[in-house]
C-alpha positions as CSV (number, residue, x, y, z in Angstrom):
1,X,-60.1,27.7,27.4
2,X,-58.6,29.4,24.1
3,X,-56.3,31.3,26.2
4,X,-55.1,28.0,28.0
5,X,-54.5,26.3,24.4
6,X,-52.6,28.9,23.4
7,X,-50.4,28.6,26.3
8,X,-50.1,24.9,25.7
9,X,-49.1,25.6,22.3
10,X,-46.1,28.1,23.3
11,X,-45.0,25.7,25.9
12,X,-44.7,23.2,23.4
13,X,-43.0,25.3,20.7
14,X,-40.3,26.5,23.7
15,X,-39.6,23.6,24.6
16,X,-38.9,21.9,21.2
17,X,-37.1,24.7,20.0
18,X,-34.4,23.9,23.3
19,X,-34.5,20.7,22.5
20,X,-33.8,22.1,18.9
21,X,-31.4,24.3,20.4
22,X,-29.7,21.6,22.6
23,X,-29.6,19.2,20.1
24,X,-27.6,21.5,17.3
25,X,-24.7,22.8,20.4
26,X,-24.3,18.8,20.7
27,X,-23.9,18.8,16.9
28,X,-21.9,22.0,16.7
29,X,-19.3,20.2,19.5
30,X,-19.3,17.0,17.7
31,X,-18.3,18.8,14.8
32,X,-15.9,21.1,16.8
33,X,-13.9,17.8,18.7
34,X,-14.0,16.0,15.0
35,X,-12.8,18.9,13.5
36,X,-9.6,19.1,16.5
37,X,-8.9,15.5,16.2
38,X,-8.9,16.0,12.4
39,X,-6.2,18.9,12.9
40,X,-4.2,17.3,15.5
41,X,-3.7,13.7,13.5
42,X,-2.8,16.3,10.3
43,X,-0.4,18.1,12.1
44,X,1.0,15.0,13.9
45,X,1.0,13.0,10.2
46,X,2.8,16.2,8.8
47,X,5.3,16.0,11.9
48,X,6.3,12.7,11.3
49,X,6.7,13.0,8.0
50,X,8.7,16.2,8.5
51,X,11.0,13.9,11.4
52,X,11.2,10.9,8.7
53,X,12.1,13.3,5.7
54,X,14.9,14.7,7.9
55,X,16.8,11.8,9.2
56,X,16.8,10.5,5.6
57,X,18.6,13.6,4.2
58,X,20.9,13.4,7.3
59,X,21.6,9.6,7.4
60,X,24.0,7.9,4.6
61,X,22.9,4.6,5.5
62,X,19.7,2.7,4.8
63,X,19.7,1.5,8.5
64,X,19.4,4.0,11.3
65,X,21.1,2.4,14.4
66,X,20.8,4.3,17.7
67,X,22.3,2.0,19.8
68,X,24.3,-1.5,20.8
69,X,22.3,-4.0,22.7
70,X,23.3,-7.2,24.7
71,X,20.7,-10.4,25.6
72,X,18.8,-13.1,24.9
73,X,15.5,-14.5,24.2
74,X,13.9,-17.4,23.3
75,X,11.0,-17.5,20.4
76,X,9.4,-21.2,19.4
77,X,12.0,-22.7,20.9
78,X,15.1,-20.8,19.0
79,X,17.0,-18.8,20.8
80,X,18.3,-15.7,19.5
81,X,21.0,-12.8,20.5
82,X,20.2,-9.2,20.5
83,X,22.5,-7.4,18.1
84,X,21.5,-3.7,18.0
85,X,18.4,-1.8,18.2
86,X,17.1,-0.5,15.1
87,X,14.0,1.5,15.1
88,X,10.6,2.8,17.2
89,X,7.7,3.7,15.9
90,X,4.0,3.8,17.2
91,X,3.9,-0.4,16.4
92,X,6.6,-0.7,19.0
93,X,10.5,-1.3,18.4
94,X,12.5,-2.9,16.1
95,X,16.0,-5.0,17.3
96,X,18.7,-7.0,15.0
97,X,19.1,-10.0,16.4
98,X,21.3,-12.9,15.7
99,X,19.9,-16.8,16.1
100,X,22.7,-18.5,18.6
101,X,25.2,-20.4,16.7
102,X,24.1,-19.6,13.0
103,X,25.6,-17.4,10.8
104,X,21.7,-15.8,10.4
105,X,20.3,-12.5,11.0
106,X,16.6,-11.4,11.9
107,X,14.3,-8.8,12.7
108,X,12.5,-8.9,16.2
109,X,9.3,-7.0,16.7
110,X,8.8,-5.9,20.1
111,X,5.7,-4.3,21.7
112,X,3.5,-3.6,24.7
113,X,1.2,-6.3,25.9
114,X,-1.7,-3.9,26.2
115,X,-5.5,-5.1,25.5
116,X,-6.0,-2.5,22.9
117,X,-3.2,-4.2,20.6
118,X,-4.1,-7.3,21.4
119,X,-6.6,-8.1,18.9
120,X,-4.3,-6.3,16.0
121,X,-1.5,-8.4,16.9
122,X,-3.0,-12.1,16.9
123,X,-4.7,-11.1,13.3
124,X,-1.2,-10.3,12.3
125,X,0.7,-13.2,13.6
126,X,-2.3,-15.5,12.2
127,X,-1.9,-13.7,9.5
128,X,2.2,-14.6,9.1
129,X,1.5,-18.0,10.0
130,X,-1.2,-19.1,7.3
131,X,0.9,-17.3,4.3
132,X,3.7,-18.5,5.6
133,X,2.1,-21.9,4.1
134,X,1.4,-20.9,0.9
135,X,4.4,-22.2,-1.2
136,X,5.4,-19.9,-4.1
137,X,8.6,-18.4,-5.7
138,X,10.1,-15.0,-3.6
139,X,7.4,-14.5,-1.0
140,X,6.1,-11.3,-1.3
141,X,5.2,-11.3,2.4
142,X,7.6,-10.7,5.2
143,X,9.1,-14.1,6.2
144,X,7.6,-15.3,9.7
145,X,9.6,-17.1,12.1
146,X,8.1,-17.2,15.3
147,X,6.4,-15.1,18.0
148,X,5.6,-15.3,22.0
149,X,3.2,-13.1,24.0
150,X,4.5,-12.5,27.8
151,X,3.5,-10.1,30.6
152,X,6.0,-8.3,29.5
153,X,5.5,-7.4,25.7
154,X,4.9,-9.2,22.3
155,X,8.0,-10.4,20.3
156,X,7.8,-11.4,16.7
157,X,10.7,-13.1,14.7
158,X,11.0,-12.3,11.2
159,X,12.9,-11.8,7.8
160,X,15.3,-9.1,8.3
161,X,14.8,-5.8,5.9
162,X,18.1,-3.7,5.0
163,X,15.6,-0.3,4.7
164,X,11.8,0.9,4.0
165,X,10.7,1.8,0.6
166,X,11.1,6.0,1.4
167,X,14.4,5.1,2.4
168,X,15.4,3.6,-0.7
169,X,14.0,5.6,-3.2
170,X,15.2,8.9,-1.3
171,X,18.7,7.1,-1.3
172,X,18.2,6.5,-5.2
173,X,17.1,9.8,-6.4
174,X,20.2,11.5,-4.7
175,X,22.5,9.3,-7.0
176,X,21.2,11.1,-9.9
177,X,21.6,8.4,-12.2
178,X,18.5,9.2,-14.4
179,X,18.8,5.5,-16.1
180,X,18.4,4.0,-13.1
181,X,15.9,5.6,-11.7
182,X,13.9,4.8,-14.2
183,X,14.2,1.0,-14.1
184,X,14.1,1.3,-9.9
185,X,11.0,2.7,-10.4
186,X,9.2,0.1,-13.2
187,X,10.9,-2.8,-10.6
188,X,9.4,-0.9,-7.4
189,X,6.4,-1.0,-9.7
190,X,6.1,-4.6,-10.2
191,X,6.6,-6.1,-6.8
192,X,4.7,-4.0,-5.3
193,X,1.6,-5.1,-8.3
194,X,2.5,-8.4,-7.7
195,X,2.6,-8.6,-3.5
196,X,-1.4,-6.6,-3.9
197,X,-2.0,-9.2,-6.6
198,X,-1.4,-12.1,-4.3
199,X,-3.7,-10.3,-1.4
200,X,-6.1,-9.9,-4.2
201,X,-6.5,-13.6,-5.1
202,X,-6.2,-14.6,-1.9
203,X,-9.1,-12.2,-1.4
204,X,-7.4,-10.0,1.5
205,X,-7.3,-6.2,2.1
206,X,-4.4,-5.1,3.7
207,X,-5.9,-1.8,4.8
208,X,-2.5,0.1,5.3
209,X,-0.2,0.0,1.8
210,X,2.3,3.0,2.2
211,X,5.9,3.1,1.8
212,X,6.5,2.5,5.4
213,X,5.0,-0.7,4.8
214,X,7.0,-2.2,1.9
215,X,10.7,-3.0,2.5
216,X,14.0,-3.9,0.7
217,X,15.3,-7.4,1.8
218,X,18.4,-8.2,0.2
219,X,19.7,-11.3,-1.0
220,X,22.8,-12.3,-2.4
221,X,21.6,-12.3,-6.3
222,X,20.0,-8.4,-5.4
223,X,16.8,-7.4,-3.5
224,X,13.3,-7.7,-3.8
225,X,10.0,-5.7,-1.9
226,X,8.2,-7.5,0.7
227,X,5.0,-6.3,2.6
228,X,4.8,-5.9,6.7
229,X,2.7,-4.9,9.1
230,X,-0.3,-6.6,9.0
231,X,-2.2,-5.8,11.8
232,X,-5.2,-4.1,9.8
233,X,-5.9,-6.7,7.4
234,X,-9.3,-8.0,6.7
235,X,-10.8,-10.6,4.7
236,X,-13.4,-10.1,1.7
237,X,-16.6,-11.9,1.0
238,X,-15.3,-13.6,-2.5
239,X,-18.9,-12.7,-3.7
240,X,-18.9,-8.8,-2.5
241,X,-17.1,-5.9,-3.4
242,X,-17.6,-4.1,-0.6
243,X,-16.3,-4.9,3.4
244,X,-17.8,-2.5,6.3
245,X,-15.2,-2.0,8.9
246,X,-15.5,-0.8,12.7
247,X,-15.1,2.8,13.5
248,X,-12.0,2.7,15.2
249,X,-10.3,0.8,12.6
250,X,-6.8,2.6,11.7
251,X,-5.6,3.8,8.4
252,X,-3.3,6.4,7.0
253,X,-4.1,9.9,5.8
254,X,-3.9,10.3,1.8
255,X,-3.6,6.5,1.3
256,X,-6.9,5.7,2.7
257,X,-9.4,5.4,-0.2
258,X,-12.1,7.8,-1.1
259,X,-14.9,4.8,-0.5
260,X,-13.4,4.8,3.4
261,X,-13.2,8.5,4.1
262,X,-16.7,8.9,2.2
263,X,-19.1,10.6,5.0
264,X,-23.1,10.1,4.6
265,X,-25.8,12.7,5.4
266,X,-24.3,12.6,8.9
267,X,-21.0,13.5,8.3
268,X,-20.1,9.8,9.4
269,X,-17.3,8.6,8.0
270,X,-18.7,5.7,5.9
271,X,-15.1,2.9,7.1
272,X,-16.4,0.9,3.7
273,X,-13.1,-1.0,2.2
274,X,-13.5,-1.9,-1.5
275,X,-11.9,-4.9,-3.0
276,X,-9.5,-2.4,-4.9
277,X,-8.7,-0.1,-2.3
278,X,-5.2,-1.4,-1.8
279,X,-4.8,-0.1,-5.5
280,X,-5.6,2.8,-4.7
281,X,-3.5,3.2,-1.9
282,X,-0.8,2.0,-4.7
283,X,-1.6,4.7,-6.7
284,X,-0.8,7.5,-3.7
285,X,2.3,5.9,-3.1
286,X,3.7,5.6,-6.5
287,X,2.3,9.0,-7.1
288,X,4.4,10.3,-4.5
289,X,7.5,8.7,-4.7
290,X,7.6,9.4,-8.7
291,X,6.0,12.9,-8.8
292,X,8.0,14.4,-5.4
293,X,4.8,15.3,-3.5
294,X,0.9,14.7,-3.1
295,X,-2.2,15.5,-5.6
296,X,-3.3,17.4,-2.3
297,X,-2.8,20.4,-0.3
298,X,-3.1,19.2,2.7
299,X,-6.0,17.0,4.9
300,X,-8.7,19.0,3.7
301,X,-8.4,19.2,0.2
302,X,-7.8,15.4,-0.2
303,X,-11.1,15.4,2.2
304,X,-13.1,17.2,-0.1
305,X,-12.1,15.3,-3.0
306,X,-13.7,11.8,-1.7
307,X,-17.0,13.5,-0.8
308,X,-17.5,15.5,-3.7
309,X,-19.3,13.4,-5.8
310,X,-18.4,15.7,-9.0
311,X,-14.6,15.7,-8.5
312,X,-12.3,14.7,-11.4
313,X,-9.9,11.7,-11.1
314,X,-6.5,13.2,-10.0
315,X,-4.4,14.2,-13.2
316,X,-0.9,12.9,-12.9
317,X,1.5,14.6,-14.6
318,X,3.6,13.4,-17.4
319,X,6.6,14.6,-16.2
320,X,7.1,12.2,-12.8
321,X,7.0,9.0,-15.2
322,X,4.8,6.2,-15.1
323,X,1.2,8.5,-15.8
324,X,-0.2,5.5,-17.5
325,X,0.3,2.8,-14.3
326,X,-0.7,6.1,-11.6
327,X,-4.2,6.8,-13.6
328,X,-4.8,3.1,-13.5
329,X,-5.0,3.3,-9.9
330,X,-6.0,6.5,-8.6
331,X,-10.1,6.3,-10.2
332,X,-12.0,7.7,-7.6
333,X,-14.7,5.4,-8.3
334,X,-13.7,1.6,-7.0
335,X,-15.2,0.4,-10.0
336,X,-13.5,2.0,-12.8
337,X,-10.4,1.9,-10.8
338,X,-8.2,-1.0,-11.8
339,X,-6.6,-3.7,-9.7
340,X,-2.7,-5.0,-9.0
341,X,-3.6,-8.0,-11.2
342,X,-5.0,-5.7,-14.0
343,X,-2.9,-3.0,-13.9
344,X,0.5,-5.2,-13.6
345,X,-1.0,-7.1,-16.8
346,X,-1.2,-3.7,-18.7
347,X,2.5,-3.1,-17.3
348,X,3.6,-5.9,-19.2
349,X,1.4,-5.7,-22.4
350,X,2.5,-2.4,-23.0
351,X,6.0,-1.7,-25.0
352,X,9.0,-0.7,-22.7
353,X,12.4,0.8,-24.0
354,X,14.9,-1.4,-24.9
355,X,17.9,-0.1,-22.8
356,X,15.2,0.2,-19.9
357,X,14.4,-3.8,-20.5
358,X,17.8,-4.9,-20.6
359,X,18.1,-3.5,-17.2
360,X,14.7,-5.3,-15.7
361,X,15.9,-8.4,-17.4
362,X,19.3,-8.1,-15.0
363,X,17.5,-6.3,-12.0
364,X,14.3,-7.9,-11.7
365,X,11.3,-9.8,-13.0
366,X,7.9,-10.4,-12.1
367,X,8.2,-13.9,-9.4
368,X,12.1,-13.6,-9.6
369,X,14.5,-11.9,-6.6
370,X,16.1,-8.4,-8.3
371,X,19.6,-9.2,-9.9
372,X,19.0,-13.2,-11.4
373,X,20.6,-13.9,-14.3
374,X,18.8,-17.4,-15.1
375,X,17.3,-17.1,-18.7
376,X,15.7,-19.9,-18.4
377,X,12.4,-18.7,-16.3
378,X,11.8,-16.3,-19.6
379,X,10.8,-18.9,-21.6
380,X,7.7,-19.4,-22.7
381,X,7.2,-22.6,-21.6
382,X,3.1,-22.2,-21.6
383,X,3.2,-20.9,-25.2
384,X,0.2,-23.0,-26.3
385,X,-2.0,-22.4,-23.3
386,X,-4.9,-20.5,-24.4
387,X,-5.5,-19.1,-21.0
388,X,-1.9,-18.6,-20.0
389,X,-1.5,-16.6,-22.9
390,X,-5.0,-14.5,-22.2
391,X,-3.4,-13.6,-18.9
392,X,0.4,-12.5,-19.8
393,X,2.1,-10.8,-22.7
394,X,4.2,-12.5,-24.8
395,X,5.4,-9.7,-27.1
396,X,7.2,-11.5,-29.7
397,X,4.3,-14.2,-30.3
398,X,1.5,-11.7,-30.4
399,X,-1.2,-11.4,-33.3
400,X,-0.5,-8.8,-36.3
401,X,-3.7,-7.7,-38.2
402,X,-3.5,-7.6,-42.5
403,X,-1.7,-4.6,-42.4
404,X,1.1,-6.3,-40.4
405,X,0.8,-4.4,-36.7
406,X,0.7,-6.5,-33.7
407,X,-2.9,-6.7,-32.0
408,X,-2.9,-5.0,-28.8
409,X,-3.9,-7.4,-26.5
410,X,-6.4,-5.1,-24.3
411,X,-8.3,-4.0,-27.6
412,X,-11.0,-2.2,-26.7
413,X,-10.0,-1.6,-23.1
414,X,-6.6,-0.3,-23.8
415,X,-5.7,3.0,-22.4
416,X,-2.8,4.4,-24.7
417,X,-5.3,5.0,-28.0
418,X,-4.2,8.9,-27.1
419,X,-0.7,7.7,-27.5
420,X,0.9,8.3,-31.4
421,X,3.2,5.9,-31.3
422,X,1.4,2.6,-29.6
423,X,-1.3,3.9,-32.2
424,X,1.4,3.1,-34.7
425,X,3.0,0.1,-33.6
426,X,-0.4,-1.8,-32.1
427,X,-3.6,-2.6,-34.1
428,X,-7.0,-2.2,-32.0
429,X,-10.3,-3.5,-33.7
């Protein structure tokens, strides 16, 4: 009988530990094929970047044309004529077209009519349509002008963009002039603050901020930066923080927040969007463009930093300009990390060089297309508004303490107390 328990027993223990055994290869080949995938979407991201980087040094222009086309098509009842095609990439292509008759010039988005896009798209074109409605100065969203789904492929009509944001800061650094980098980079600054600060209130995530995203449409007074692609976007709970997205929901390496690439106990990827996580896509993206590179070494280093819950907040050198604005953005913890709205008011609170304001004041201003010359939207026409003037800056109206130094308006929360001479200038209680 003893012997026969015994027996029982081992059987047991055998066949546990192969179900043990089993259950750890399945693990170990998870981990493997994750691992892979990881590597190949690296390499690929690298590639493309490496494709992107090139063209740019090659290309004097800020279009790339590859070639003349010829047709026709009709979107919402206006018919426009295809001028060239302009661009492919994994969204589909990009054509110039014409609008028959008018001296007007668009962009026409075309892609496959697969069911896996499907979805994407109609969020996107809903999307377009409902801002599209929302009436306010220099829309910092593409302009919309029409789309049709056929057997054939989806075509969307839109606002036609001279270049992407790589394109023209690439084109700008090669001119060397160090003046104007500098304002080019505070205007970059602020539309791109002020297009997340309009997702923000209208409580919207766009899921996929990176220079590829944010173009130059010109005008005739200048330019200003406009937001595309909005096929990820997702919609907050006003009363919530945080959104839980499906698995398969795309983003971009680097500029995908350490609260989405967070893994639990599982090694699951946790897909949680945070109200600010736009920002902190910001953040990579300004970091980037100003600093010539990446706080990262590559995938797995940047990996490592969102799920190690005793990493530092990346230190941004003082060097690539703009330290203050980057630091803002890039807090690990959504929490701590500031918003568009927040961070574009500590833009403007803060003191700026004169020569570098004369040039905003001619190139660009918060709500205004780059290049106006109108005074008249500086004034400050809600001087005695108590709440206007808690929201924006009016540095030549602001509070001085007994000693004669203007309050800082951010007081306690200010970030430059490290800084000599706002110490000097600004009184903090």
């Amino acid at each position: 009988m003893g012997t026969s328990n015994s027996k029982q027993k081992i059987d047991t223990l055998e066949q546990q530990q192969q179900a043990l055994m089993k259950q750890n290869a399945e693990l170990a080949q998870r981990l493997t094929e994750q691992e892979e995938a990881n590597k190949r979407q690296h390499e690929a991201t690298i590639e493309q970047m490496a494709r992107l980087l090139l063209a740019l040094a090659q290309s004097k222009n800020n279009e790339t044309v590859i070639r003349d086309e010829k047709g026709e098509i009709e979107i919402e009842g206006t018919t426009y004529e295809i001028v060239q095609f302009v661009n492919r990439g994994g969204f589909g292509e990009i054509y110039k077209a014409k609008v028959k008759n008018k001296n007007m010039m668009v962009a026409i988005k075309v892609m496959e009519n697969t069911p896996g896009i499907q979805e994407e798209i109609r969020n996107e074109i809903n999307f377009l349509r409902l801002t599209k409605q929302i009436p306010i100065d220099n829309h910092p969203i593409i302009e919309f002008y029409g789309s049709k789904l056929t057997k054939e492929g989806i075509f969307i009509a839109m606002e036609l963009a001279a270049c992407d944001l790589v394109t023209f800061w690439l084109n700008k650094v090669s001119e060397g002039d160090a003046q104007d980098i500098i304002v080019s980079g505070i205007i970059i600054i602020i539309y791109v603050l002020r297009a997340l600060a309009f997702l923000e209130k209208l409580s919207i995530i766009h899921g996929d901020i990176k220079p590829q995203n944010l173009v130059i449409v010109p005008s005739e007074q200048g330019f200003c930066i406009k937001l595309i692609d909005f096929g990820t976007v997702e919609k907050m709970n006003t009363l919530r923080a945080h959104l839980t997205v499906d698995a398969n929901k795309s983003h971009t390496l680097y500029f995908a927040s350490p609260e989405f690439l967070h893994r639990n106990s599982k090694n699951i990827m946790s897909r949680r969007l945070h109200k600010k996580s736009d920002a902190w896509a910001a953040g990579v993206m300004f970091y980037l463009l100003f600093c010539g590179g990446l706080p990262w070494k590559d995938q797995y280093e940047y990996e490592n930093f969102c799920n190690d819950k005793d990493a530092k907040d990346v230190a941004v050198p003082a060097d690539g300009g703009y330290k203050m604005i980057i630091e803002l953005l890039l807090k690990k913890n959504p929490d701590d990390r500031s918003s568009a709205k927040d961070t574009l008011m500590q833009l403007k609170a803060h003191p700026v060089p004169n020569d570098v304001r004369q040039g905003l004041v001619q190139l660009a201003r918060p709500g205004h297309y780059a290049g106006g010359s109108d005074r008249s939207s500086t004034r400050d026409t809600c001087n005695d508004d108590p709440n206007h003037r808690k929201q924006f800056a009016h540095p030549n109206k602001t509070k001085r303490d007994h000693v004669g130094k203007e309050k800082c308006r951010f007081d306690k929360a200010c970030t430059k107390r490290n800084d000599r001479d706002h110490m000097k200038k600004y009184s903090h209680d």
